[in-house]
N, C-alpha and C positions, 0 to 999 in steps of 0.2 A: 504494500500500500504506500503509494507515495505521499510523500508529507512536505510542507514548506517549513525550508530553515533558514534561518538567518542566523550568518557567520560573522562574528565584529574582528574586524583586524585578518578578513578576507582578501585584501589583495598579498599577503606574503607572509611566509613563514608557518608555523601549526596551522592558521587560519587558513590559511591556502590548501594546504595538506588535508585541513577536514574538508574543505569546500571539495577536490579535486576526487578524495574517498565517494563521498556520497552524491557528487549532481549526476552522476549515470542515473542512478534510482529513484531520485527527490527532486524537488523544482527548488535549488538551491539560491540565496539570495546571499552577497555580501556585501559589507558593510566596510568600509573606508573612508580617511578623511582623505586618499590620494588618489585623484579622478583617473589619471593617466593609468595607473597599477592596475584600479579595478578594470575600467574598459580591455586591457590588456588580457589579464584574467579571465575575464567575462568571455571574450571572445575564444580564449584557449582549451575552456571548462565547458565552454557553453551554459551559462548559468546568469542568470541577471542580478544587476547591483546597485546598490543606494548610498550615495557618497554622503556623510555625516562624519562630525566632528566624536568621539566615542565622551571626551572629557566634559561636553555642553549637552546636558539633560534636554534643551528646546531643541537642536540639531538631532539627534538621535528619537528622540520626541515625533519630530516632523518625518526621519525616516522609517520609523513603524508606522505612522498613519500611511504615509507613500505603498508600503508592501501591504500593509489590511486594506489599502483603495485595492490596489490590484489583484491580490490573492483571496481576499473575505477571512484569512485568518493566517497562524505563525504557530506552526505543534512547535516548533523547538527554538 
């Protein structure tokens, strides 16, 4: 059963590693404050992403309302 994740600190390093494990199977979503990385990633992983600040509560704020606009919900 596929489920929507959102990964913080997705464009590199463990984040990337989890994002790259699971978007075969899952409609993976990450989360970066570095537009270029995620685009990057995104296109590598095939997997879609939402550029936010992780340190400002309103940025991160804004990018879950962005992924519950377009998904209707975030199991993980």
């Amino acid at each position: 059963m596929s489920k929507v994740i959102l990964i913080s600190g997705g464009s590199d390093g463990l984040g990337k590693s989890i994002a790259t494990k699971l978007s075969p199977n899952h409609q993976v979503v990450i989360l970066s404050h570095n537009r270029e990385k995620l685009e990057a990633v995104s296109k590598e992983i095939n997997c879609d992403f939402v550029e936010a600040e992780i340190t400002d509560y309103s940025s991160v704020n804004t990018a879950v309302e962005k992924v519950l606009g377009k998904y209707q919900k975030i199991d993980v």
